[in-house]
PDB file with one MODEL, atoms N, CA, C and O in Angstrom:
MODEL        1
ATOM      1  N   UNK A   1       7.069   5.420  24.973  1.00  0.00           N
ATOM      2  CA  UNK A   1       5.879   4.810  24.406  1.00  0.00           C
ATOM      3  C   UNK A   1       6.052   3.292  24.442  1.00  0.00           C
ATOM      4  O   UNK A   1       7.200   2.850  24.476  1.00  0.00           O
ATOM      5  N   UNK A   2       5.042   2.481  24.437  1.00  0.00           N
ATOM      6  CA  UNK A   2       5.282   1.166  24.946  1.00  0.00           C
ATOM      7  C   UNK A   2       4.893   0.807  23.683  1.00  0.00           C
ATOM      8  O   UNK A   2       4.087   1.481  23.042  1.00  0.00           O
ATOM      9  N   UNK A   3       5.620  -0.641  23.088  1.00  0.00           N
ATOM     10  CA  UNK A   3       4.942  -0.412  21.280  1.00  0.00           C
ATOM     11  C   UNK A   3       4.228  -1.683  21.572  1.00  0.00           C
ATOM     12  O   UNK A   3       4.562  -2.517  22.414  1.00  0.00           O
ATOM     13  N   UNK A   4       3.216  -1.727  20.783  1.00  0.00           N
ATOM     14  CA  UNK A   4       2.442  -3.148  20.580  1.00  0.00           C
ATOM     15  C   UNK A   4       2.803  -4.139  20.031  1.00  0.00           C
ATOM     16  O   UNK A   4       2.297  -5.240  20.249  1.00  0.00           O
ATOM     17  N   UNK A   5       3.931  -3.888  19.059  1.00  0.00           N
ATOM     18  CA  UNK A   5       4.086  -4.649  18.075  1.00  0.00           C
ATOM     19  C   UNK A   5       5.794  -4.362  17.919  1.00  0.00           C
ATOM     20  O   UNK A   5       6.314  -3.372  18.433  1.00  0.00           O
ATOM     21  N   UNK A   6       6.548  -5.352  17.158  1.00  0.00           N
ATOM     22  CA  UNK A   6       7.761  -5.054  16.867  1.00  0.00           C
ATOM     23  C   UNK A   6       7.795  -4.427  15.952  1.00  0.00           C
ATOM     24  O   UNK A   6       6.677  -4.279  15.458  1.00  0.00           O
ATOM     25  N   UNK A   7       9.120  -3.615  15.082  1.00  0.00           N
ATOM     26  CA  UNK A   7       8.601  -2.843  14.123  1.00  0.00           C
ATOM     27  C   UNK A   7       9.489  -3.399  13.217  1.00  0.00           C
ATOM     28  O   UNK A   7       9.363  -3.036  12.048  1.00  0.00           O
ATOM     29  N   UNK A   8      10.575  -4.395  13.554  1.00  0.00           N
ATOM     30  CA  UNK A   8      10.788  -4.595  11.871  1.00  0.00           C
ATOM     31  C   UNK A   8       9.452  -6.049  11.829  1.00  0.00           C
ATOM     32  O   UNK A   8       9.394  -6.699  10.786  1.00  0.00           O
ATOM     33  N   UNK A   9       8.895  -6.263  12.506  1.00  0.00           N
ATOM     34  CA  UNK A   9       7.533  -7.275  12.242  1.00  0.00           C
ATOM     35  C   UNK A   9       6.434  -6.400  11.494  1.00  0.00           C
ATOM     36  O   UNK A   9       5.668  -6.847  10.640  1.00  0.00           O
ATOM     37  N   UNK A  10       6.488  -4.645  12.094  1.00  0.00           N
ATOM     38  CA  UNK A  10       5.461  -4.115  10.983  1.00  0.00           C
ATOM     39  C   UNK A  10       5.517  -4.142   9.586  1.00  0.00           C
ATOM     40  O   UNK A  10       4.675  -4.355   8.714  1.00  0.00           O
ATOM     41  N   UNK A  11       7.059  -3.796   9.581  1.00  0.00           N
ATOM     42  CA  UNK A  11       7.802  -3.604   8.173  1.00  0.00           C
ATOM     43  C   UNK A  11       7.182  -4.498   7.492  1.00  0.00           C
ATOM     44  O   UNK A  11       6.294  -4.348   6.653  1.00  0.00           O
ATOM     45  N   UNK A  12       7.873  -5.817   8.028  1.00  0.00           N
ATOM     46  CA  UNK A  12       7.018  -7.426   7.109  1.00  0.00           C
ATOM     47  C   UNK A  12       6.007  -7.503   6.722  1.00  0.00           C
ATOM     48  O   UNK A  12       5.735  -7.721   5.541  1.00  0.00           O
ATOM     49  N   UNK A  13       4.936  -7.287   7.931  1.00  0.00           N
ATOM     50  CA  UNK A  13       3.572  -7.057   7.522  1.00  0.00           C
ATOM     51  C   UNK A  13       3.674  -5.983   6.299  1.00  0.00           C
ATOM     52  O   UNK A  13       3.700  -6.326   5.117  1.00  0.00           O
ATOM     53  N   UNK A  14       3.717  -4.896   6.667  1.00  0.00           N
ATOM     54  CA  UNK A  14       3.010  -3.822   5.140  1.00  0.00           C
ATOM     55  C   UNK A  14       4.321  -4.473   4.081  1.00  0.00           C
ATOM     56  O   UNK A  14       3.942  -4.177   2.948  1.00  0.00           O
ATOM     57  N   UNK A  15       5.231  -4.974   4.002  1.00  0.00           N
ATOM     58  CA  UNK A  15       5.251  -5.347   2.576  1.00  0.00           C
ATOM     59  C   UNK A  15       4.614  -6.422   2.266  1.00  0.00           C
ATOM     60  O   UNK A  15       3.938  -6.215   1.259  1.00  0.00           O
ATOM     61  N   UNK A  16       4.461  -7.965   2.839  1.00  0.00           N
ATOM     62  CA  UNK A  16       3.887  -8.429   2.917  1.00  0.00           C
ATOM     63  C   UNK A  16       2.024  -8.335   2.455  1.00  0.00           C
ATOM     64  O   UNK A  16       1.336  -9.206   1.922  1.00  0.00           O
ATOM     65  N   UNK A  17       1.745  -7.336   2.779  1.00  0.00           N
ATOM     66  CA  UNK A  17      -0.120  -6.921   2.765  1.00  0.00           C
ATOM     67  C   UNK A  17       0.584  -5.526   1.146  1.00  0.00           C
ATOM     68  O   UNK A  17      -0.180  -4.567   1.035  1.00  0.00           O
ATOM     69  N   UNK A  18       1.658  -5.505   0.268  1.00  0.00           N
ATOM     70  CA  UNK A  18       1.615  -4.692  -0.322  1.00  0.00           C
ATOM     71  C   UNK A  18       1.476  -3.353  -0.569  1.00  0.00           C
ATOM     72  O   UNK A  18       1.287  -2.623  -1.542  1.00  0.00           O
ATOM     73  N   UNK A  19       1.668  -3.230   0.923  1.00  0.00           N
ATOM     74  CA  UNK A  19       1.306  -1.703   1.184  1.00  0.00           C
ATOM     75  C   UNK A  19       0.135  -1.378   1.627  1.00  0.00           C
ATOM     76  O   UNK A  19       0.051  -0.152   1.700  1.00  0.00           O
ATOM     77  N   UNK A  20      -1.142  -2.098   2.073  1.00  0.00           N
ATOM     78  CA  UNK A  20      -2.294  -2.602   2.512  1.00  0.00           C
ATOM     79  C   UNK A  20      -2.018  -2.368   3.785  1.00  0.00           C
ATOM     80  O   UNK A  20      -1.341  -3.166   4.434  1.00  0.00           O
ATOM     81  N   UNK A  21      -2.599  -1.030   4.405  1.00  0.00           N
ATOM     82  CA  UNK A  21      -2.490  -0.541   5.358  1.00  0.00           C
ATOM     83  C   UNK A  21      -3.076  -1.485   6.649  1.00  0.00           C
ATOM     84  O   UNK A  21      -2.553  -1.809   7.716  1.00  0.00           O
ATOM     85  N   UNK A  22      -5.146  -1.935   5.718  1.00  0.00           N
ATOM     86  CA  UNK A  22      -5.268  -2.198   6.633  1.00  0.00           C
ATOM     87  C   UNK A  22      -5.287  -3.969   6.564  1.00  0.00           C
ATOM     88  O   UNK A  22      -5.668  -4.577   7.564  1.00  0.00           O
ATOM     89  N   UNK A  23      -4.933  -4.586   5.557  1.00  0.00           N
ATOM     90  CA  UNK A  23      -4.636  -5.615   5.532  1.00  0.00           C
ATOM     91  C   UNK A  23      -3.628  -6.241   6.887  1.00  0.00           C
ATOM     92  O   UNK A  23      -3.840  -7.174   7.662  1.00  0.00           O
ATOM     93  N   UNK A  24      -2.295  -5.138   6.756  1.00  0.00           N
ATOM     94  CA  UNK A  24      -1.206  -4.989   7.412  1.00  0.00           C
ATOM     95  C   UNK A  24      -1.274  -5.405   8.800  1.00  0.00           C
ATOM     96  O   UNK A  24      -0.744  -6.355   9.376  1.00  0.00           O
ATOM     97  N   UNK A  25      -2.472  -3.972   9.439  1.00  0.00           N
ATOM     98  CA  UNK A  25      -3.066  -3.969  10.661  1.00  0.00           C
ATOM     99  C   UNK A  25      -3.646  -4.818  10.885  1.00  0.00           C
ATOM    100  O   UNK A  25      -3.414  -5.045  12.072  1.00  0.00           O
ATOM    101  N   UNK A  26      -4.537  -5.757  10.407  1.00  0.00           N
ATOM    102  CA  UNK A  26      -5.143  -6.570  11.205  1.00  0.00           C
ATOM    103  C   UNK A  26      -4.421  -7.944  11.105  1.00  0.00           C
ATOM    104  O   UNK A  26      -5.077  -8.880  11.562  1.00  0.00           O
ATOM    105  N   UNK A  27      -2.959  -8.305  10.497  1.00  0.00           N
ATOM    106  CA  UNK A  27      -2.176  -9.692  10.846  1.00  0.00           C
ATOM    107  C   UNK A  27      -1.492  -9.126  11.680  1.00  0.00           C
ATOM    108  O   UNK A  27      -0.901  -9.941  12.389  1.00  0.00           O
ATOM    109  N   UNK A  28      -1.192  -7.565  12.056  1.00  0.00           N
ATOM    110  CA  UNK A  28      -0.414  -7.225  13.243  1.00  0.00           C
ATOM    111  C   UNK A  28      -1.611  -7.303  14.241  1.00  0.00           C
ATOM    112  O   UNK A  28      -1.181  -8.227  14.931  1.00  0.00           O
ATOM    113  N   UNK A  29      -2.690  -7.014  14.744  1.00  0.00           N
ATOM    114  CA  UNK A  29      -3.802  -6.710  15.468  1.00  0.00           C
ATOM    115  C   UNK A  29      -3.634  -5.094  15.771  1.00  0.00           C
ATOM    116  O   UNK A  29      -3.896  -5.060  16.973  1.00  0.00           O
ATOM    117  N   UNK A  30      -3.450  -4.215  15.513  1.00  0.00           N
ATOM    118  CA  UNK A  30      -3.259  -3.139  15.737  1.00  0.00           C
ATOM    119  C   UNK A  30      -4.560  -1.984  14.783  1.00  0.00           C
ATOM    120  O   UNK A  30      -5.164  -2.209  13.734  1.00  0.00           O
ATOM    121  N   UNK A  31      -4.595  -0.838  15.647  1.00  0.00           N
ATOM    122  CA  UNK A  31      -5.500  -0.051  14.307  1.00  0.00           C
ATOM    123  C   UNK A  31      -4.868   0.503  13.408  1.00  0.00           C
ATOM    124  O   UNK A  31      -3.655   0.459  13.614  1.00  0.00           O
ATOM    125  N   UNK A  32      -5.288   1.236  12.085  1.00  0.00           N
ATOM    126  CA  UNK A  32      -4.713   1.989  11.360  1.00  0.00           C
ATOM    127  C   UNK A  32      -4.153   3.145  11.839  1.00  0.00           C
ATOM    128  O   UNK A  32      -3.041   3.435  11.397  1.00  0.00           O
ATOM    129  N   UNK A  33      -4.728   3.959  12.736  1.00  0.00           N
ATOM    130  CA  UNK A  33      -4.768   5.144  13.401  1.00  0.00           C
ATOM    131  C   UNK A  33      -3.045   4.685  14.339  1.00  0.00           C
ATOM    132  O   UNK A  33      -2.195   5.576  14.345  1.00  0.00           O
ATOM    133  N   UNK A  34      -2.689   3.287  15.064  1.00  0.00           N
ATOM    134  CA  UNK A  34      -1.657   3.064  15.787  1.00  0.00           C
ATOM    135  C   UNK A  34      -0.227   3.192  14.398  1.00  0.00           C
ATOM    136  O   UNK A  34       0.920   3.633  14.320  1.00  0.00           O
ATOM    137  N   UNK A  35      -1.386   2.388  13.380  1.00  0.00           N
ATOM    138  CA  UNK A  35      -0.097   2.168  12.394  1.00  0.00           C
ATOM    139  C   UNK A  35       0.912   3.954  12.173  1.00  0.00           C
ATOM    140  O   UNK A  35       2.072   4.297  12.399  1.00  0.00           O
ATOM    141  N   UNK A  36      -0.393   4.699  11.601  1.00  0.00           N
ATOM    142  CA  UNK A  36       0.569   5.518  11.210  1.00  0.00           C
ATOM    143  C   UNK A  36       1.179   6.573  12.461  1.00  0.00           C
ATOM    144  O   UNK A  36       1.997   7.415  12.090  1.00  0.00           O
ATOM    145  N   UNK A  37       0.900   6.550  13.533  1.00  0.00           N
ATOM    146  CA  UNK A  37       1.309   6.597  14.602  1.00  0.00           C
ATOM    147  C   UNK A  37       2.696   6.224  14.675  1.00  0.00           C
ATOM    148  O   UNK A  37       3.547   7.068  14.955  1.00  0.00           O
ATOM    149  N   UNK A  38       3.005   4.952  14.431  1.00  0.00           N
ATOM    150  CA  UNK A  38       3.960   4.055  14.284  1.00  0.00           C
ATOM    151  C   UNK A  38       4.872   4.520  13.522  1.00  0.00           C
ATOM    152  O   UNK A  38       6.065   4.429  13.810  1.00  0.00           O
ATOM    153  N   UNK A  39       4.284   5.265  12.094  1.00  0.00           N
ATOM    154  CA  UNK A  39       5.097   5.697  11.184  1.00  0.00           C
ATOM    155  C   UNK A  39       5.625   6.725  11.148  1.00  0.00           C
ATOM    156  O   UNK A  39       6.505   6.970  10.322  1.00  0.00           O
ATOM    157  N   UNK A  40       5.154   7.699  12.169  1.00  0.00           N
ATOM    158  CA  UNK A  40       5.708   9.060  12.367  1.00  0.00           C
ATOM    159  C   UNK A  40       6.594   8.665  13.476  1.00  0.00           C
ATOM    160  O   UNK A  40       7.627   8.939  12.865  1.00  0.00           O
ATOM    161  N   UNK A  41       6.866   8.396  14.200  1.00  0.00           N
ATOM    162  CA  UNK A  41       7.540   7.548  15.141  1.00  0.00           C
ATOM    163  C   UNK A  41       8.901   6.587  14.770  1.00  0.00           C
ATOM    164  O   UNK A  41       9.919   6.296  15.398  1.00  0.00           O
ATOM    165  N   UNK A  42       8.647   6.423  14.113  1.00  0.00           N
ATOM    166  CA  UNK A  42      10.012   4.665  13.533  1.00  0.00           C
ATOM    167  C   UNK A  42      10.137   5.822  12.054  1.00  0.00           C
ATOM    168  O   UNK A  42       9.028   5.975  11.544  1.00  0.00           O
ATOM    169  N   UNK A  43      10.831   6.307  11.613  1.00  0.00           N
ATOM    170  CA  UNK A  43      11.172   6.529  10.160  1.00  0.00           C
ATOM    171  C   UNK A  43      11.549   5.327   9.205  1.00  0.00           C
ATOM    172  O   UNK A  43      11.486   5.448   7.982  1.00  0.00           O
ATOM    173  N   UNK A  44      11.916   4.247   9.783  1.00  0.00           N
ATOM    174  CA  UNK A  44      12.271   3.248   9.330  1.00  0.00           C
ATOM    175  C   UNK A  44      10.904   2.884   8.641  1.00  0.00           C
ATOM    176  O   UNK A  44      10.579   3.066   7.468  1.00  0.00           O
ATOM    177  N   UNK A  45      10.172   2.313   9.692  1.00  0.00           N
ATOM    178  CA  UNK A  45       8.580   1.611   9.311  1.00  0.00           C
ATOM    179  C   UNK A  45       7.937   2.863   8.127  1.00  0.00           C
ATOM    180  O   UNK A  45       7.208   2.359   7.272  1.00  0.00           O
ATOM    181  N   UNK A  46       8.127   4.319   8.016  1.00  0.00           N
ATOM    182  CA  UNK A  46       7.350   5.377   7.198  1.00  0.00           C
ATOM    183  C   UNK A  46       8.053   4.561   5.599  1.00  0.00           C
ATOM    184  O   UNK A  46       7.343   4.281   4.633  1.00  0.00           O
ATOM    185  N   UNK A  47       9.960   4.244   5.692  1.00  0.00           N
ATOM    186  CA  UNK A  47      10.286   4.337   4.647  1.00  0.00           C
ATOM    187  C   UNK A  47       9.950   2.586   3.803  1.00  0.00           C
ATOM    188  O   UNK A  47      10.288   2.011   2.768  1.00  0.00           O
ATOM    189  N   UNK A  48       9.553   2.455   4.367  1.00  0.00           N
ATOM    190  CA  UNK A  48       9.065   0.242   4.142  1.00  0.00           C
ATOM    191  C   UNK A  48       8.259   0.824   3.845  1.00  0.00           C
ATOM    192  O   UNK A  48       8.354   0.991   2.629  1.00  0.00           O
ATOM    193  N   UNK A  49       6.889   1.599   4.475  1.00  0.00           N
ATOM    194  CA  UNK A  49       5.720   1.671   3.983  1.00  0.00           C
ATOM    195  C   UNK A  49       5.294   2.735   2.602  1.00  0.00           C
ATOM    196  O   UNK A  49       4.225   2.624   2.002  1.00  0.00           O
ATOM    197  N   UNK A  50       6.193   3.597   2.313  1.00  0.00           N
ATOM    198  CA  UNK A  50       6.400   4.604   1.280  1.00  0.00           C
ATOM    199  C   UNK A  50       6.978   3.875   0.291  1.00  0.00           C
ATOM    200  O   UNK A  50       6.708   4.285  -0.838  1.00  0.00           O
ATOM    201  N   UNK A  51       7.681   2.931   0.353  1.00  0.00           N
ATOM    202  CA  UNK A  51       8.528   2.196  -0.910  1.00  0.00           C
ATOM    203  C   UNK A  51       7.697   1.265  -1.015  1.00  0.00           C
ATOM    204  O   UNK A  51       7.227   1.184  -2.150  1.00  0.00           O
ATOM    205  N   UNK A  52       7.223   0.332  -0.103  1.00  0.00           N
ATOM    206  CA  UNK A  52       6.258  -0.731  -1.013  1.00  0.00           C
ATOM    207  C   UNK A  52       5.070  -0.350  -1.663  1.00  0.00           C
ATOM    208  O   UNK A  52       4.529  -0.830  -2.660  1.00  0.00           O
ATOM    209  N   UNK A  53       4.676   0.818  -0.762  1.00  0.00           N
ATOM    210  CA  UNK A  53       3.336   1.759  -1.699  1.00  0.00           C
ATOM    211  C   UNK A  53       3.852   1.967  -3.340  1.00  0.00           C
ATOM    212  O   UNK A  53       3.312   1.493  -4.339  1.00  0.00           O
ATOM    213  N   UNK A  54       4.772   2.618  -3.287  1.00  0.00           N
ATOM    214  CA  UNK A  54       5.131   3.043  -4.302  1.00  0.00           C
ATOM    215  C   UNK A  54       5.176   1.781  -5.486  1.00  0.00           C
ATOM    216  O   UNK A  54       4.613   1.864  -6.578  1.00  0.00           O
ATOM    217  N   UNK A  55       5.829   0.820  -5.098  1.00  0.00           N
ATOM    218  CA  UNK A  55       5.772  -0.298  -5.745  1.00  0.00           C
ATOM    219  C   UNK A  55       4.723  -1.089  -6.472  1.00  0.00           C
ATOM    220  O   UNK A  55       4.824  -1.606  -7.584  1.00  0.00           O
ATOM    221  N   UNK A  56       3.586  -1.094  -5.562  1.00  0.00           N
ATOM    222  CA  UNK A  56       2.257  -1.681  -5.745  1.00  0.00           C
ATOM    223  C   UNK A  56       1.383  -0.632  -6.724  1.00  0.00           C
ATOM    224  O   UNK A  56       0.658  -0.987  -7.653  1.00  0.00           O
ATOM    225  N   UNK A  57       1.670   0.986  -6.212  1.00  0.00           N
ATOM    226  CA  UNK A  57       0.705   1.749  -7.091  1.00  0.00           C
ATOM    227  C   UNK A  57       1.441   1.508  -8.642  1.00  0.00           C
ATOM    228  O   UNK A  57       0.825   1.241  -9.674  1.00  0.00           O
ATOM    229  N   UNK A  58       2.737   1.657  -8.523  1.00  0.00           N
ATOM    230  CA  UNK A  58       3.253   1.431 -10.469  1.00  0.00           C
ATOM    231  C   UNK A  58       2.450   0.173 -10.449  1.00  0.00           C
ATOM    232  O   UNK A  58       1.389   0.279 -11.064  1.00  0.00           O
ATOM    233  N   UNK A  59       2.599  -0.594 -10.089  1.00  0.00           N
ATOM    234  CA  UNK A  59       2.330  -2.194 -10.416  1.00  0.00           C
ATOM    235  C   UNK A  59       0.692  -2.373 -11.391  1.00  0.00           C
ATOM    236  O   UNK A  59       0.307  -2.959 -12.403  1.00  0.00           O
ATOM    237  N   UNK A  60      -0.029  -1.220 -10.046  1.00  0.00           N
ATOM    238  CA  UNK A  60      -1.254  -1.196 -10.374  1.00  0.00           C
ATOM    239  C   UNK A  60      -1.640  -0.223 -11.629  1.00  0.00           C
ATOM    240  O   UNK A  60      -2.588  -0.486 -12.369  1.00  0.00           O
ATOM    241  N   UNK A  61      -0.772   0.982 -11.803  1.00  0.00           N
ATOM    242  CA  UNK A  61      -0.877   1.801 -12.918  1.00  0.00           C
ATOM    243  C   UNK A  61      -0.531   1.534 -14.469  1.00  0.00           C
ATOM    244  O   UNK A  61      -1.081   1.952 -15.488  1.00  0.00           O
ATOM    245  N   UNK A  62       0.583   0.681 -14.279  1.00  0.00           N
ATOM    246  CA  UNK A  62       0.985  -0.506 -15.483  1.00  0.00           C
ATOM    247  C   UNK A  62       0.130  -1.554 -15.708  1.00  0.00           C
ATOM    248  O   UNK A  62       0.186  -1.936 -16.876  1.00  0.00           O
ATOM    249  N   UNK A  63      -0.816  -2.296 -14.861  1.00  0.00           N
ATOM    250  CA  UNK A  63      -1.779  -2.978 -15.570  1.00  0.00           C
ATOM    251  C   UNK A  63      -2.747  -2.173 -15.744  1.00  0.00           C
ATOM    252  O   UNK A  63      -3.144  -2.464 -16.872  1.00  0.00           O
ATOM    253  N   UNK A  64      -3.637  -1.018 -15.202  1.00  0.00           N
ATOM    254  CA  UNK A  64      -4.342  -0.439 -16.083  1.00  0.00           C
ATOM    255  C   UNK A  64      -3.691  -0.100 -17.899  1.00  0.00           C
ATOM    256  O   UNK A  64      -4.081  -0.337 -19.042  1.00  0.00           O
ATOM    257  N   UNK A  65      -2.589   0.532 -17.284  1.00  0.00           N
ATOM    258  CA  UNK A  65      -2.443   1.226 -18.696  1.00  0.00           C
ATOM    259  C   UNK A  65      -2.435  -0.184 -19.611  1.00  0.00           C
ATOM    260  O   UNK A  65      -2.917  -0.036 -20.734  1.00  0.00           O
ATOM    261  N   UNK A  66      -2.139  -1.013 -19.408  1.00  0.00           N
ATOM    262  CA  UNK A  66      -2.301  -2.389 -19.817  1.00  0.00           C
ATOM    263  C   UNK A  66      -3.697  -2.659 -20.314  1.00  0.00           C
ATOM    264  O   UNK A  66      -3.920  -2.380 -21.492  1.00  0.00           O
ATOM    265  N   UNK A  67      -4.625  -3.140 -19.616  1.00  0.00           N
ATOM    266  CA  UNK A  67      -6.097  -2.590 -20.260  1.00  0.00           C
ATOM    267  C   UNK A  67      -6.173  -1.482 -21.114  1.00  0.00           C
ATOM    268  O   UNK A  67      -6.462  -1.665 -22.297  1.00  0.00           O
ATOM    269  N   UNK A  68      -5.950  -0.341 -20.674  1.00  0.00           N
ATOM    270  CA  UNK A  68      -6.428   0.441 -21.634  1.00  0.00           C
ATOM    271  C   UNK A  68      -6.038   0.500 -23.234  1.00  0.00           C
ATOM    272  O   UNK A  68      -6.527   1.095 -24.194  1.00  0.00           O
ATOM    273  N   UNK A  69      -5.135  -0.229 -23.100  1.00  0.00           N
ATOM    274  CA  UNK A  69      -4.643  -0.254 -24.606  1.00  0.00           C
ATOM    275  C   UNK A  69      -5.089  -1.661 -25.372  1.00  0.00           C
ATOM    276  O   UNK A  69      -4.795  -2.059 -26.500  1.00  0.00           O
ATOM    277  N   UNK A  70      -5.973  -2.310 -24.252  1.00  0.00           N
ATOM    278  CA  UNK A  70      -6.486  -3.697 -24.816  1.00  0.00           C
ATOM    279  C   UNK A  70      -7.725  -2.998 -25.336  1.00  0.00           C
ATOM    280  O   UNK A  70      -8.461  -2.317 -24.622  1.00  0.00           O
ATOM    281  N   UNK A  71      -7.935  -3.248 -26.840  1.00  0.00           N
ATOM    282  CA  UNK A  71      -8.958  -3.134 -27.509  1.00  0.00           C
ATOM    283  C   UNK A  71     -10.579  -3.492 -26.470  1.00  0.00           C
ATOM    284  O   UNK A  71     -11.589  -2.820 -26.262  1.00  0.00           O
ATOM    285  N   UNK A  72     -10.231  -4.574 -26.124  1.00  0.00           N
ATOM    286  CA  UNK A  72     -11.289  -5.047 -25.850  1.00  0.00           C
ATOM    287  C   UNK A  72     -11.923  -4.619 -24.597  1.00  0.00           C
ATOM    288  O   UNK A  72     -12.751  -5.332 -24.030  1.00  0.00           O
ATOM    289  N   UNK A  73     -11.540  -3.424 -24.131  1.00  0.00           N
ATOM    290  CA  UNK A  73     -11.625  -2.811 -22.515  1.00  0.00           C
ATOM    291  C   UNK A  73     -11.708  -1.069 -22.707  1.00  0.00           C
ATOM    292  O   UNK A  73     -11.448  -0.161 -21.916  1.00  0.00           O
ATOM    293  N   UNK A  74     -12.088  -1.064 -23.826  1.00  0.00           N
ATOM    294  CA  UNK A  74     -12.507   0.580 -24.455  1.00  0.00           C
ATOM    295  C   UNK A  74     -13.124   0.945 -23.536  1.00  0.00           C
ATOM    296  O   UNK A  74     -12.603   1.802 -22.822  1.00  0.00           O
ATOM    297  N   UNK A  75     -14.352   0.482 -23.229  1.00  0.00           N
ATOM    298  CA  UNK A  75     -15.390   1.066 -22.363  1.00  0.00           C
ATOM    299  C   UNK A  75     -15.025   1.284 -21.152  1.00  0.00           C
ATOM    300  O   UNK A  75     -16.006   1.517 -20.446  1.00  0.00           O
ATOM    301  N   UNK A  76     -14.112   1.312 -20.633  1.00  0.00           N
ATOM    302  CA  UNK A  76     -13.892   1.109 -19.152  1.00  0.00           C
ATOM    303  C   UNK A  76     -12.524   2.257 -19.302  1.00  0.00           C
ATOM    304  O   UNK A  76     -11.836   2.265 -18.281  1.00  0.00           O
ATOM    305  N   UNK A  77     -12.019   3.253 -20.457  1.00  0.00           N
ATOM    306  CA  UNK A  77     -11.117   4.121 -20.381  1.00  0.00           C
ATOM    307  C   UNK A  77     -11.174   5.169 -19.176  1.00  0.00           C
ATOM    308  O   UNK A  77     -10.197   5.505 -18.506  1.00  0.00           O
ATOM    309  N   UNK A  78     -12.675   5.696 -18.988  1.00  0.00           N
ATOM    310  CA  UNK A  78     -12.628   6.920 -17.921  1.00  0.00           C
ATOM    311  C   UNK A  78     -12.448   6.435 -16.616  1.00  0.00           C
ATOM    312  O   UNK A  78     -12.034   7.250 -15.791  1.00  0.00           O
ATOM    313  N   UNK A  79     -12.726   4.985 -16.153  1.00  0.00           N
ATOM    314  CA  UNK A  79     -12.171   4.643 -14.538  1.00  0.00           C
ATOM    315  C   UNK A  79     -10.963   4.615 -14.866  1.00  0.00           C
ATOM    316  O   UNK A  79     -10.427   5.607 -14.373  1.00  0.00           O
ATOM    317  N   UNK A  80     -10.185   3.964 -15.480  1.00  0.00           N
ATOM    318  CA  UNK A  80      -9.022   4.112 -16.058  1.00  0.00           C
ATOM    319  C   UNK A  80      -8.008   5.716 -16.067  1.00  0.00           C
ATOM    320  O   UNK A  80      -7.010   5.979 -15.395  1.00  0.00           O
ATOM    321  N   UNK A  81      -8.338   6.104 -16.534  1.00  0.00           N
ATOM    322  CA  UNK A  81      -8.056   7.506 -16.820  1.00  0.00           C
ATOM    323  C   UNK A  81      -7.840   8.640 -15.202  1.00  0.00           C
ATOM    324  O   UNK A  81      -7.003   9.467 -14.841  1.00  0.00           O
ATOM    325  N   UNK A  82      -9.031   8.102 -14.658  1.00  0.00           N
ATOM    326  CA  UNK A  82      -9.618   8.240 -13.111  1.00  0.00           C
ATOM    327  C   UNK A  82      -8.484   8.044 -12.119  1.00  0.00           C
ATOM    328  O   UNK A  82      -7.852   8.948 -11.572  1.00  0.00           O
ATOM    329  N   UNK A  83      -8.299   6.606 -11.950  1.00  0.00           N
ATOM    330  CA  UNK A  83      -7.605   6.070 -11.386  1.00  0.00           C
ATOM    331  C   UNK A  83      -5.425   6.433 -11.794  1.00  0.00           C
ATOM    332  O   UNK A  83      -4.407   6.443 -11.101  1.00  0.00           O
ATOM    333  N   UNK A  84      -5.679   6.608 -12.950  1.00  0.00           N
ATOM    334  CA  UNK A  84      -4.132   6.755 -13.726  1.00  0.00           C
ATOM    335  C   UNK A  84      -3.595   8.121 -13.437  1.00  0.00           C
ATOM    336  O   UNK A  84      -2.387   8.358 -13.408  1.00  0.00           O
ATOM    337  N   UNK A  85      -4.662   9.139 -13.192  1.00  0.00           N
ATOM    338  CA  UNK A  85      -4.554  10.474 -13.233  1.00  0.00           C
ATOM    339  C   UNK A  85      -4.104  10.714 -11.353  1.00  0.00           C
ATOM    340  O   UNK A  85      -3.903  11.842 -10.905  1.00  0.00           O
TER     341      UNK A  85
ENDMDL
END
């Protein structure tokens, strides 16, 4: 397979873009569809992109739960809840 891109340069990119698949893809120029292509392919690039995911979703699940316990963001519990679940 001829690669488009280098792959510890993908790596950079998706941590870089946070795990932002397609953020990722388009400072590499590549599609999403090549990316995970890429990722079944390189185990390396699957395990960069599985660990910074992972990273960003706590990140993101800790500031909800963060809101939700702010009084002042009651109303907004069930996207919350939505999203946490």
């Amino acid at each position: 397979m001829a690669l488009k891109i280098n792959i510890k340069e993908a790596i950079e990119a998706i941590e870089q873009a946070e795990g932002v698949v397609t953020v990722a893809c388009r400072s590499l120029g590549i599609s999403r569809v090549t990316f995970y292509r890429y990722c079944k392919d390189f185990p390396e690039l699957q395990k960069a992109y599985d660990e910074t995911k992972a990273v960003t979703d706590t990140a993101i699940v800790n500031e909800l739960l963060g809101i939700a316990f702010d009084s002042n963001h009651k109303d907004q519990l069930a996207a919350i809840n939505y999203y946490t679940s």
